[in-house]
C-alpha positions in Angstrom: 61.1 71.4 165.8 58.9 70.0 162.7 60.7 71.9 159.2 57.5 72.9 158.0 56.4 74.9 161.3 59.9 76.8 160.8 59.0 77.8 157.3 55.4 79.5 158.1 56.8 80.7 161.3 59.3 82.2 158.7 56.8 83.6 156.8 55.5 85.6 160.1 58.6 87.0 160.5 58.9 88.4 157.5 55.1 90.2 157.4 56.1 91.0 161.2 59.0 93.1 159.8 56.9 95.2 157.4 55.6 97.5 160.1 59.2 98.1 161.7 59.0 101.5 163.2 55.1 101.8 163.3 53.5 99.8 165.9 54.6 101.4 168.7 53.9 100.8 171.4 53.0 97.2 170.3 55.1 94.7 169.0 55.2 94.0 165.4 53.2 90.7 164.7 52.6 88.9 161.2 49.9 85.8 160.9 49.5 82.9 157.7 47.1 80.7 157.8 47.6 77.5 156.8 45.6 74.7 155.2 47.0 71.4 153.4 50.5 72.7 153.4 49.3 76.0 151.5 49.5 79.4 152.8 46.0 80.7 152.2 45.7 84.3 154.3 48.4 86.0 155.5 48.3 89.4 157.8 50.7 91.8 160.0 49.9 94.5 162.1 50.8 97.6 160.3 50.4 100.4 163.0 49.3 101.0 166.4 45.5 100.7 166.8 44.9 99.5 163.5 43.7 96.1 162.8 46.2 92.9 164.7 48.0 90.5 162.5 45.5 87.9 163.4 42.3 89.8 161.9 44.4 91.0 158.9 45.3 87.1 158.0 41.5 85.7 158.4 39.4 88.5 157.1 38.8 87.4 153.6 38.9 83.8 154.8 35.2 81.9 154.4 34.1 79.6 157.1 34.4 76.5 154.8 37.9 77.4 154.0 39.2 77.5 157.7 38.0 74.1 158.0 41.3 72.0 159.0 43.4 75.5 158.8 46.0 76.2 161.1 46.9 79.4 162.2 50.6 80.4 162.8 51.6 83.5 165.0 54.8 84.7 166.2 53.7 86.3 168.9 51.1 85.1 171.7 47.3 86.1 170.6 46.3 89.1 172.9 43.5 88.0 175.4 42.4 91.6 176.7 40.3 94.4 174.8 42.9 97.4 174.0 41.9 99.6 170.7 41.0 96.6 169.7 39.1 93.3 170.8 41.0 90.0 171.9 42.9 88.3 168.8 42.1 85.1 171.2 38.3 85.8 170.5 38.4 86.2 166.9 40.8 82.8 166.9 37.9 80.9 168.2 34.8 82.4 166.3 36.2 81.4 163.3 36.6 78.0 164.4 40.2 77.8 164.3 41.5 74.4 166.1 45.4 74.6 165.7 47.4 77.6 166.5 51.3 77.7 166.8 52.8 80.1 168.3 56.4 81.4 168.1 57.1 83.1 171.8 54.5 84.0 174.0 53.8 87.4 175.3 55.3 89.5 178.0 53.0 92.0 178.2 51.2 90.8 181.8 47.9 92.0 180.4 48.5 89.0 178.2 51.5 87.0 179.3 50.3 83.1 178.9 46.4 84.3 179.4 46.2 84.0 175.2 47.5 80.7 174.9 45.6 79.2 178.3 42.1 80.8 176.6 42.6 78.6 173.7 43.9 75.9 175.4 40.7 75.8 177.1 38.8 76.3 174.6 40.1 72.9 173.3 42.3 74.5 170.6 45.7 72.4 169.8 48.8 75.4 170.6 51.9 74.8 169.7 54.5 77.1 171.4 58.0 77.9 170.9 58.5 77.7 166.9 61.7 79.9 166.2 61.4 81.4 169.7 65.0 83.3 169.8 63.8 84.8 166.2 60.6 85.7 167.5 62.0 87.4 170.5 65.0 89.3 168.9 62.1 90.7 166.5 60.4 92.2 169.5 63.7 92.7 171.5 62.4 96.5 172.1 59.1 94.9 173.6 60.3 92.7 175.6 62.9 94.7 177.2 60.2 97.4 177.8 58.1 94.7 179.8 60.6 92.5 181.1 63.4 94.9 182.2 61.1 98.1 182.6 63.1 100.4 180.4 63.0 101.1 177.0 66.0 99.0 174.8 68.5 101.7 174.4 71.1 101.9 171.6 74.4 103.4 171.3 75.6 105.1 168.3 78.5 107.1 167.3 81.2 107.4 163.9 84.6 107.6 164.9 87.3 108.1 162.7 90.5 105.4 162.6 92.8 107.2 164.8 89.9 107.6 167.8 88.0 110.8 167.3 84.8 111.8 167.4 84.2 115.3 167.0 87.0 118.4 166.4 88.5 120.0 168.7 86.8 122.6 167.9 84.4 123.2 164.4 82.2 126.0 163.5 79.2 126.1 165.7 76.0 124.9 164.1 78.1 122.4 161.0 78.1 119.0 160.7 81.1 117.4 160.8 80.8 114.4 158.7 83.0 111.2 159.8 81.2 108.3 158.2 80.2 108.2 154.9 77.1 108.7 152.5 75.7 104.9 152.6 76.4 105.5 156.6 74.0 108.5 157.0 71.3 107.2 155.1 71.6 103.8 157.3 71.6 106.1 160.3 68.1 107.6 159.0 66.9 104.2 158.8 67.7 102.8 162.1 66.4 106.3 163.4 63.0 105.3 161.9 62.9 102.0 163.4 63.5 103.0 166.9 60.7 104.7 169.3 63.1 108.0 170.5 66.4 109.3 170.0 68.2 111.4 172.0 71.4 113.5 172.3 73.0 115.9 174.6 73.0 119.8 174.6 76.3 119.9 173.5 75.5 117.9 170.1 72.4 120.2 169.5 74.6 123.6 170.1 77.8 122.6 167.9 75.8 120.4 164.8 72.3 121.8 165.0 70.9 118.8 163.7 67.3 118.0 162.8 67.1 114.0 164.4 64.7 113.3 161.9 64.5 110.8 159.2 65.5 112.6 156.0 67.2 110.0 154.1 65.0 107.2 154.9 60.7 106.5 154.7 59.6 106.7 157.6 58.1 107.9 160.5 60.9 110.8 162.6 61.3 109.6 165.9 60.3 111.3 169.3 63.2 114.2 170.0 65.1 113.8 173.7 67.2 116.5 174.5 69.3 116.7 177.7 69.8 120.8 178.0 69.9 120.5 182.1 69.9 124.8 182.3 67.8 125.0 178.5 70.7 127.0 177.5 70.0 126.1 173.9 68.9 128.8 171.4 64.7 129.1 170.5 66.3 129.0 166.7 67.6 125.3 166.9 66.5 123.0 164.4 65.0 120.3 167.0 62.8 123.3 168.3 60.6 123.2 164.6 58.5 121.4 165.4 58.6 118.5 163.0 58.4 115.7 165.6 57.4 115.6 169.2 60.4 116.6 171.1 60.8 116.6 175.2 63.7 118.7 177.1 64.3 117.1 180.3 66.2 120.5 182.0 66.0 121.5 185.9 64.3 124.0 186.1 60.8 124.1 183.4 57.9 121.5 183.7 55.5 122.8 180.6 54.0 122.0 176.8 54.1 124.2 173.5 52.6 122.5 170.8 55.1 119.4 170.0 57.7 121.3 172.5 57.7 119.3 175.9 59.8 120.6 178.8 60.4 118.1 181.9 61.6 118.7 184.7 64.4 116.3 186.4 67.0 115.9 189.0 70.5 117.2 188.3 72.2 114.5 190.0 70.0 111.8 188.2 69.2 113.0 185.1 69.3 109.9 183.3 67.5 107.7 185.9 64.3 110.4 185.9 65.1 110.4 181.9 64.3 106.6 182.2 61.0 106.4 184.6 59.8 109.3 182.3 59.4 107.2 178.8 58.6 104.2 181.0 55.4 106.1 182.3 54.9 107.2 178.7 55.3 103.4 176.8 58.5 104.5 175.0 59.9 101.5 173.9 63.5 102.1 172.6 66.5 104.6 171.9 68.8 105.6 169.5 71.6 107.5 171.6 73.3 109.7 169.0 76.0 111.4 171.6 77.9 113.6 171.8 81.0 112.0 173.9 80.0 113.2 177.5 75.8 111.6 176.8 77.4 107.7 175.1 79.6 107.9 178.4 77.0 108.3 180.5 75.0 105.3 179.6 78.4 103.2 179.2 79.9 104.4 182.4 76.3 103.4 184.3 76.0 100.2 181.9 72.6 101.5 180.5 72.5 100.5 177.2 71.9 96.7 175.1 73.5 97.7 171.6 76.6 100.1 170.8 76.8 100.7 167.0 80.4 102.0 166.1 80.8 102.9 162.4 84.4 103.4 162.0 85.7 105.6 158.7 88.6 105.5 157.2 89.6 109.6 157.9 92.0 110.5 160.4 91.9 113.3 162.2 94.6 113.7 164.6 93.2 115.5 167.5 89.9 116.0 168.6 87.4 114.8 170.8 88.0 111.2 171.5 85.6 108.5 170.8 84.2 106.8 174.0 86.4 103.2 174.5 84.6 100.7 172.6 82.7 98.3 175.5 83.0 94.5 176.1 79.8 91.9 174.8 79.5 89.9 171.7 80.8 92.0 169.0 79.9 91.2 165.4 80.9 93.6 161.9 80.2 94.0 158.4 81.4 96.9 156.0 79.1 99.6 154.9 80.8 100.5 151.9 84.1 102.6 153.2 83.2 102.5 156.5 82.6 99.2 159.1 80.2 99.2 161.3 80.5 97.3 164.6 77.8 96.1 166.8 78.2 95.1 170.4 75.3 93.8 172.4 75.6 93.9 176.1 75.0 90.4 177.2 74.6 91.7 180.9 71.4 93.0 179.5 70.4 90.5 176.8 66.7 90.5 176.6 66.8 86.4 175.7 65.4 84.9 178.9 64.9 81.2 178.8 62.2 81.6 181.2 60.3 83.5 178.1 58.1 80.4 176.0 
């Protein structure tokens, strides 16, 4: 691919990544606009319903200045009216002849039908620029559309003889594994994903909040698996701070950001899967306990495991889930390392996806 079409596609990327966290449910999208080797607008779409990359990069461009521009997108221009009209539209009223493109859409409201309008239209597209980047960016969205599920995460801190939890700990306490730098990356990756979810277990022996504490950013939508809602009115997810759904078998109703839904005992995680389908959630963090993370591992419902592994022993306890097979990579975060394993079973690269 030309050098200089990797750089601006670059560029995209970068603005793209500025909204991580707060476009749900659209993808995150950055735009430059390019004229005589010179970057001369640049956008990104910063949240849902606001203003597209596209519209952000050409607003404060003249018509004389967008003569001989090209425009550079990593993701397909949208061809249908949502919150907001067609990108494609826009591309053409302001007289833009070259667009390029780094994957295209899998969205089948758009999916090819942006870059066929402007190919019509007589416009020059150029497809493909840094297309695995452009599609690990979005890997939430594409999974979402392409696999019909939201990408789902797997997190958990085990200590470096195995454990994940005590035996048993004072009901309602934390007890911390990984380190300081570890928790506050937890609150970021918690910001950047669309839900998280733990089991009723976790929420009855930590009483934790899910929320993003130690990190900007927006808290993400609270699943809690309490089949019999055994849990106590008084636990912290019930206050309210972020939206927060109990699928249980037995209550189907809403108080204020409280949402109780009712599934099937025998597939809880299946109807737990069709139920942020139907309502455009596009990823999850799964913060455990043991018995949740080995219910996605034992079905092989999950993409990424995270593992952060401290340097603490603890010599009994409850023991971590066994670490699954796919491509493992690691880094250290300060005294800890975390490990990431992506389950190539479930990659969302397609080849088919230009």
């Amino acid at each position: 691919m030309h050098p200089t079409h990797d750089i601006f596609m670059l560029r995209c990327l970068v603005l793209a990544q500025k909204s991580f966290g707060h476009t749900y449910p659209n993808p995150m999208v950055g735009a430059v606009v390019v004229k005589e080797g010179k970057i001369i607008g640049e956008g990104w779409h910063q949240k849902s319903g606001k203003a597209h990359a596209e519209v952000n990069a050409l607003a404060k461009l003249s018509p004389k200045a967008l003569v001989g521009a090209t425009l550079y997108v990593n993701l397909e221009p949208c061809s249908h009216h949502g919150k907001t009209p067609p990108c494609c539209d826009l591309v053409l009223a302001k007289g833009i002849k070259k667009v390029v493109i780094g994957a295209s859409d899998p969205n089948p409201k758009v999916s090819g039908r942006g870059i066929g309008a402007l190919k019509a239209a007589g416009v020059e597209v150029i497809s493909g620029v840094l297309k695995e980047a452009c599609v690990e960016l979005n890997k939430r969205f594409y999974c979402f559309h392409t696999k019909k599920r939201p990408y789902i995460i797997l997190k958990w801190a085990q200590t470096a003889d195995g454990y994940i939890a005590p035996e048993c700990d004072n009901k309602g306490k934390v007890y911390w594994i990984s380190d300081a730098d570890s928790q506050q990356l937890v609150h970021r990756w918690r910001a950047e994903e669309h839900a998280i979810l733990v089991g009723r277990k976790t929420v009855a022996d930590d009483n934790p909040l899910l929320t993003t504490r130690k990190w900007a950013g927006t808290h993400p939508i609270r699943l809690i698996i309490d089949p019999n809602n055994s849990l106590k009115k008084n636990a912290q997810v019930f206050n309210g701070d972020a939206k927060t759904v109990i699928f249980n078998n037995n209550r189907n109703n809403v108080e204020g950001n409280l949402h109780w839904v009712t599934v099937s005992t025998s597939e809880i995680l299946e109807d737990l899967i069709h139920w942020c389908m139907d309502h455009a959630i596009q990823s999850i963090l799964v913060e455990g306990g043991a018995t949740t993370l080995q219910g996605f591992l034992s079905t092989d419902l999950w993409d990424e495991c995270r593992v952060i592994k401290a340097k603490k022993c603890m010599k009994k306890g409850v023991k971590a889930p066994p670490i699954p097979e796919g491509k493992k990579t690691s880094k250290r975060i300060v005294g800890d390392v975390l490990q990431i394993i992506r389950n190539e079973r479930h990659s969302v690269r397609n080849r088919d996806i230009s």
